[in-house]
N, C-alpha and C positions, 0 to 999 in steps of 0.2 A: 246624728252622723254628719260630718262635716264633711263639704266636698272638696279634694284633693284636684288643684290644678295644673295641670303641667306648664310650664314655663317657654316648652316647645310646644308650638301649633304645627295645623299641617304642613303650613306651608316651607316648617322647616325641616323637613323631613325631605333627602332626597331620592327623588324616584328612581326605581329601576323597571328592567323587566318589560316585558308587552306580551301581548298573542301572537303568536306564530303558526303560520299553515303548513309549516315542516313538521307532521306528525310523528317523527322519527327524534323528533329534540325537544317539543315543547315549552313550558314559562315553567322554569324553577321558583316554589316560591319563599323558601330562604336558604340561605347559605346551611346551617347547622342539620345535623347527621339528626336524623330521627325515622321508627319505625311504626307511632301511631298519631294519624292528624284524623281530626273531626272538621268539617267547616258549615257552613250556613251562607245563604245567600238572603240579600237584601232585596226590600222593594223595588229599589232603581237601580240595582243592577252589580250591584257590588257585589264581593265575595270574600267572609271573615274562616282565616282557617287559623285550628287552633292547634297546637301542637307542641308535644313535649322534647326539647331541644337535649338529647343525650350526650353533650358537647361531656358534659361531666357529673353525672347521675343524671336527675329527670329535672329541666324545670321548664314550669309551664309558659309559651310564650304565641302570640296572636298576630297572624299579618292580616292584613286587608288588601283585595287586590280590586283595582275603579274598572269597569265597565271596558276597559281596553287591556286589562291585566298587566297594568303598573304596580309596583309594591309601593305602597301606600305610606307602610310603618318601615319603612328602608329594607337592608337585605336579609335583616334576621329578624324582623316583625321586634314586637315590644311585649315585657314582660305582661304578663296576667295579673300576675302579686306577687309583691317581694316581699313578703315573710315566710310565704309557706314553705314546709320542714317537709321536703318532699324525701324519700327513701328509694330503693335499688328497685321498689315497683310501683307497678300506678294501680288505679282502683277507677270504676266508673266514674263517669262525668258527664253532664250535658251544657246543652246551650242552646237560646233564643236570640233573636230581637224582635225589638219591637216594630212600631210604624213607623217612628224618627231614624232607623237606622241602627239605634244603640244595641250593641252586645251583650250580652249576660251569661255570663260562665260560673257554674258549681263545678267545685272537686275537690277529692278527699288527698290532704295531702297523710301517706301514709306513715310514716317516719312520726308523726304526732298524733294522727287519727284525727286532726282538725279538718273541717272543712271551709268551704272559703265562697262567698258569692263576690263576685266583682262585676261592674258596671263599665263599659266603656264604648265611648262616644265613637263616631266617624273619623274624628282629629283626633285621635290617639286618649283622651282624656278619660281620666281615671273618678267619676262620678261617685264612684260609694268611697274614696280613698284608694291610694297604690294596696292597702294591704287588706282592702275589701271588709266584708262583716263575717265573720268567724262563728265556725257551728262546732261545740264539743262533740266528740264523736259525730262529725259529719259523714257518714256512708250512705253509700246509694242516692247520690243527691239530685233533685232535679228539680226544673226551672220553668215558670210559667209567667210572662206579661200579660196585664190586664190593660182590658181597654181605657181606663180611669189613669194609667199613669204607674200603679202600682205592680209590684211583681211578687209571685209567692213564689216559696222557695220548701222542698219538701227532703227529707232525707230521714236516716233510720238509726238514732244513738243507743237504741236497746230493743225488746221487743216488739216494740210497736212503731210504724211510722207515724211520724211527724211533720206539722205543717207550719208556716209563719210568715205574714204578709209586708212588706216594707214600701214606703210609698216611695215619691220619683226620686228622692233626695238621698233614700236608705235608712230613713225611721222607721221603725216599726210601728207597722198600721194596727195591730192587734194588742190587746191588753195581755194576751197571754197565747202559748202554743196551740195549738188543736194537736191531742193525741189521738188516733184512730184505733179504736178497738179494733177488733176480731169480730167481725162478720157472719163465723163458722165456730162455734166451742173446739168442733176436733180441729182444727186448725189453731192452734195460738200465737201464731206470729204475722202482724202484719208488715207492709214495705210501702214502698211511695212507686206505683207504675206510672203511666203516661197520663198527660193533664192537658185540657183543652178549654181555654176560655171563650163564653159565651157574650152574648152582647151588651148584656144587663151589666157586665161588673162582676157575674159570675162563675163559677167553672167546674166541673167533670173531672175529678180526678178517679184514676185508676187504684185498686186499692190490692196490694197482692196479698194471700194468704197462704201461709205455708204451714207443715208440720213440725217442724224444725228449723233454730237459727241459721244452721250451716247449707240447708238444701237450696237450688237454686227454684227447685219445680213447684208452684205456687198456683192456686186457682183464683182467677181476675174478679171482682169484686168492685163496682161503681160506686161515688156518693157527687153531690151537687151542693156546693159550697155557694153560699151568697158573699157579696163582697165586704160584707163583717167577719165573716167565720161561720157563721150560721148552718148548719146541714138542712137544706130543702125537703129532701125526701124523707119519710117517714125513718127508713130502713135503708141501707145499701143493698144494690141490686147485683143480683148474681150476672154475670156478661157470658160464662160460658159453664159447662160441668168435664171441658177438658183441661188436663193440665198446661201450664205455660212456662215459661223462664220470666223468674225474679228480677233478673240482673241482665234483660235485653228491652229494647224500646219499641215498641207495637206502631202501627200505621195507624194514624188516626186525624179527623175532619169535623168540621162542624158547617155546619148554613142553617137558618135560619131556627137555631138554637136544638139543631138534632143532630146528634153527633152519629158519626158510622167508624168504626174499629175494626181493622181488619187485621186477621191475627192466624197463625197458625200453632194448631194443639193436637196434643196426643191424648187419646185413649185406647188400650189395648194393643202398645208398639205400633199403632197407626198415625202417623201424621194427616194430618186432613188443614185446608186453609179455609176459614168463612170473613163473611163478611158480616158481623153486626149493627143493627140501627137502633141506637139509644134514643126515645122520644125527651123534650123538653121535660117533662112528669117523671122520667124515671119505668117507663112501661119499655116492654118489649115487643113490636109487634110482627118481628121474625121468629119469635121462638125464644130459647132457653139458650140454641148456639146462634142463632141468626142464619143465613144459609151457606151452604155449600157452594164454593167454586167449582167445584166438578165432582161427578161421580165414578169417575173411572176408578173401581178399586184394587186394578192393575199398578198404581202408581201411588208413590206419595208427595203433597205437597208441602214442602219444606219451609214455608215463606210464603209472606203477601205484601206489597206495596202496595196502596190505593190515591188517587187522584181526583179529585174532584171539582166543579168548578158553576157557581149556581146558576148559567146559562146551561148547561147540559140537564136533562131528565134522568142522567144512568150517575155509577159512581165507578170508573175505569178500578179493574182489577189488576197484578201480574203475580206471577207463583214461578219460585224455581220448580218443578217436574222432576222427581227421581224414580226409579225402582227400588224395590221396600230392601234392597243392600244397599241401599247409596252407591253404586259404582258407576252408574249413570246418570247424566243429569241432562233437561229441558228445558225449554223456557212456554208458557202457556198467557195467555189474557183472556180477560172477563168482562163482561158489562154486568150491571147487577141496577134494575130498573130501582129508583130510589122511594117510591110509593109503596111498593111490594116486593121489592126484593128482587121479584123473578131474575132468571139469568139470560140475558138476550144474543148469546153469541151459540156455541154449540154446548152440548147439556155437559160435555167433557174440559170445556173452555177450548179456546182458539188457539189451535198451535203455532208458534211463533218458529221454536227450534227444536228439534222433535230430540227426544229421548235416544241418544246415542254414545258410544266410548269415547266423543269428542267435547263432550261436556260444557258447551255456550250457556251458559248462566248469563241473568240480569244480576248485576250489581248496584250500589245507590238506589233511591229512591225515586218510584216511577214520579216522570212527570207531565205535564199539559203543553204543546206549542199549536196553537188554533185551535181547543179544544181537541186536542186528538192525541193521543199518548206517544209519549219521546222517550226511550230509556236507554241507559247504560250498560252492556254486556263484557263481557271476557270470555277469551275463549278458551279459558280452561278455568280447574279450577286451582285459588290459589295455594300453592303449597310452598312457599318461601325458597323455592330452589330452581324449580325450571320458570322458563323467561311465558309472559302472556301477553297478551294484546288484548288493546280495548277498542270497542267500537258501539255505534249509534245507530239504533233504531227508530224510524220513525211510523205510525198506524195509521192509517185511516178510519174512518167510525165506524167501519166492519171489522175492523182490527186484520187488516191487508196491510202488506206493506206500501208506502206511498213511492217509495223510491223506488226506479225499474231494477237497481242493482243489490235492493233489498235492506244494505246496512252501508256505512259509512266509518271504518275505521281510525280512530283520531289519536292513537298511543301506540305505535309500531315497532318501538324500539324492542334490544332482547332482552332487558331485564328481571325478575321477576317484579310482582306488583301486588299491594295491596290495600286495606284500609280503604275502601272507596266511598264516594259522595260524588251525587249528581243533583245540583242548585235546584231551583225552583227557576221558571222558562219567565225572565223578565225582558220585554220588552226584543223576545225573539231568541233571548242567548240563555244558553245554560251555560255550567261548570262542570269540568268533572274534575277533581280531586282526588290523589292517592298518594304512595309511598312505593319509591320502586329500588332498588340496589341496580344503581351503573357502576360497575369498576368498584365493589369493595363495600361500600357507603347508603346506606339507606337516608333519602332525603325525599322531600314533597314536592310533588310536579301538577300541573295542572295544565287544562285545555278549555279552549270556550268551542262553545257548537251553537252557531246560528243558524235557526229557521225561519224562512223568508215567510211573511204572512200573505195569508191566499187573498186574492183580490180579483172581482170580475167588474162587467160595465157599471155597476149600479153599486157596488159598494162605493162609502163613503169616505173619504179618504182626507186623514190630517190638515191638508191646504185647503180641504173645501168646507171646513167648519172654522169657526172662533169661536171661544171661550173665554167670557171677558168680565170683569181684572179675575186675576187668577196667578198670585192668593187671592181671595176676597175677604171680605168681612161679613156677608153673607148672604146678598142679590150679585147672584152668575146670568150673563145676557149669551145668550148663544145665537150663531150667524148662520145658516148653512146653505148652501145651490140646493141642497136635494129639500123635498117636506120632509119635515119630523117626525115620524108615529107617536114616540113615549121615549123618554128621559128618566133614566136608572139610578139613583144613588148606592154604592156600596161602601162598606167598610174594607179594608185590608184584608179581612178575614172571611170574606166573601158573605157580609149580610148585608138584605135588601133594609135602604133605611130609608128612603124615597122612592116617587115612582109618580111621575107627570106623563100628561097625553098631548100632544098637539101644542108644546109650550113655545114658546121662544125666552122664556127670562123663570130663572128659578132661587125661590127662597130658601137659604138654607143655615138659617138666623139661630134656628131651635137644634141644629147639631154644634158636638162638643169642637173648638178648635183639633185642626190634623189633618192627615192625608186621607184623601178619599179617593174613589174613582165612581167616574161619571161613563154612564154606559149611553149612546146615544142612536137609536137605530129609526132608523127610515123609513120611511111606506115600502120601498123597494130596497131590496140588495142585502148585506151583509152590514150589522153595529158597526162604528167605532168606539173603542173606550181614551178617556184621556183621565189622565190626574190632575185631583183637584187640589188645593191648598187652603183650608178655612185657618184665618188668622185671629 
């Protein structure tokens, strides 16, 4: 695969746009009419939204907006790929990036049935080619980076899902596909669910099974892929014995190569939400479903977000809360100790916004600001015709709220709203991202929410450390006023890959070049974390 280079860099690209604290107007983030965006946020702070531009049918097109919400890729962001034969509908899709920043987008263009992986850079660059690597019968596709450089790419051209690895350039790292059986005989169809890479190289894919091509309702099924292709486990592991949706994306984490899945299923017109803990080995040591969010069987739980972060002991839960009509809705949080499961908040989970005909849902995906859970809500729900409002939640580790006014509303206008994402909390700021109709026009609008980080006498604070050279090439000297207890290395993906006592200078000769982060905490007070650069 040869790499496609654009002729324009960023810098020719002109900027628009910024953030604005008139939550009644907000950062458009492009010009062109559209009714469904996905986006992702980056390590440093960036935010890739993706979205299908209905200027005239569907075609797929990606802004970026920098850390102050500039459009990056100008006012109508830049195509995905220009070959794909998109039709009058779309079909699932996902996306990652990596630790460099880079994007990575699967979808099916329907009009062909082709599907499409494209690679693209922070400057706009088109790394696998403008017209990406082409899957026949691409359906249901989805996307995973590896630590090594490489990305697999999963989707379903017939009965069974499908896997295929390509390294950084878009060769193909594999001699041949991996098809995934059937896990279950009375199930004959399997799918590609949610996939989470490990530290080795290797990764956790989700494996659905169903009884039919056409249904969406599927029972979750594990396997553990080495970075050949290789299946780890004996057997793929059962995750739950309730049903799921095929064709939706699950909560899911990993640290220190054990992943937790938080998911919500039905058995017997029950929704119920747990939280699963996959071991390295493939063993379950929660059980068959892993545990329960709450037991009130007044209520059902519709949804689960989870958060995680390997300085905390627990794994933050949130659940929308309904009555088993759906006419009402709640919002609830959880702690779930990450040793044993147990659930450390109340045995019901913590009520956020209690169960009424006013219907305050979380939206997007919960996230972390000081280790303490940030999320996204609306206060109603959406039905493409009356206008909603969105606003910010912030918890304290009792799952209180921190704020004495309780939420912070950041989208006030009257429009209706939907399609929502809320970023991952970099360096204090989130994103939220949606689709609202002002005047006629459905287009993408976005907002940043910054959380100031907590600091007392004794914490540690950026002017009173150095961290030197930095890139490096792989002896880091660090300076600091306060003494040092212990010195942390992490991955992006929140594994421990070092771990120094009492240093002042550390080697880190034996890790791969890339970004890391360096956690650095003190005899006294509160860590700081800084990123690192190995060159």
């Amino acid at each position: 695969m040869k790499k496609f280079t654009f002729l324009i860099i960023l810098m020719a690209f002109t900027c628009y746009g910024q953030w604005t604290d008139e939550y009644g107007v907000n950062t458009l983030v492009a010009d062109a009419p559209t009714g469904d965006i996905q986006s992702i946020g980056t390590n440093d702070g960036k935010t890739y939204v993706i979205f299908w531009d209905e200027s005239d049918g569907y075609e797929l097109r990606v802004q970026l907006l920098d850390v102050d919400g500039t459009q990056l890729f100008g006012t109508n962001g830049i195509l995905a790929n220009d070959v794909a034969d998109n039709g009058t509908w779309t079909a699932i899709r996902s996306q990652a990036v990596d630790e460099a920043g880079n994007l990575y987008i699967v979808f099916t263009a329907t009009n062909s049935s082709s599907g499409y992986l494209n690679k693209i850079s922070p400057e706009g660059e088109q790394i696998f080619g403008a017209s990406g690597i082409e899957f026949a019968d691409g359906w249901n596709m989805n996307v995973l980076p590896l630590s090594d450089g490489g990305v697999v790419v999963g989707w379903e051209p017939d009965s069974y899902g499908h896997l295929m690895k390509y390294d950084a350039t878009g060769n193909p790292a594999w001699d041949t596909e991996i098809i995934i059986d059937k896990p279950d005989a009375s199930n004959p169809f399997t799918g590609i669910g949610d996939m989470v890479a490990l530290s080795d190289g290797s990764f956790v894919q989700m494996i659905t099974n169903s009884a039919t091509a056409w249904t969406v309702d599927a029972y979750f099924w594990a396997q553990r892929y080495d970075g050949d292709g290789n299946a780890v486990w004996e057997n793929p592991v059962s995750v739950s014995n309730k049903l799921m949706r095929s064709n939706r994306r699950y909560s899911i984490s990993q640290e220190n190569d054990v992943v937790y899945f938080g998911y919500s299923g039905v058995e017997n017109n029950r929704f119920d939400a747990y939280l699963q803990r996959i071991n390295a080995d493939g063993t379950l040591p929660w059980g068959e479903n892993g545990i329960d969010f709450g037991t009130d069987d007044n209520y059902f739980e519709m949804d689960m977000s989870i958060a995680n972060d390997p300085e905390l002991d627990y794994v933050w839960a949130i659940s929308n809360i309904t009555t088993p009509a759906q006419s009402q809705y709640g919002v609830s949080v959880q702690r779930f100790n990450k040793e044993t499961g147990a659930v450390e908040l109340d045995m019901f989970g913590q009520t956020i916004f209690p169960v009424d005909p006013q219907n305050w849902i979380y939206v997007g995906e919960l996230q972390l600001a000081n280790d303490k859970p940030l999320f996204l809500f609306s206060n109603n729900i959406s039905d493409g015709v009356n206008p909603i409002q969105l606003g910010v939640v912030h918890l304290d580790e009792n799952g209180e709220f921190v704020w004495e006014e309780e939420y912070q509303m950041i989208a006030t206008s009257a429009g209706n709203k939907g399609r929502f994402d809320f970023t991952q909390n970099a360096e204090g700021q989130s994103v939220a991202v949606w689709t609202e109709n002002r005047g006629g026009t459905s287009q993408a609008f976005a907002q940043n929410f910054v959380v100031e980080p907590e600091m007392n006498t004794n914490d540690l604070v950026s002017s009173s450390v150095s961290v030197y050279p930095n890139p490096t090439s792989g002896i880091l000297h660090i300076q600091s006023d306060a003494p040092i207890e212990k010195i942390e290395i992490y991955s992006l993906t929140g594994q421990l890959l070092k771990k120094e006592y009492s240093t002042y200078e550390l080697n880190l000769s034996n890790l791969n070049k890339g970004v890391y982060l360096m956690k650095i905490s003190p005899e006294k007070g509160t860590s700081l974390t800084k990123k690192i650069i190995l060159k």
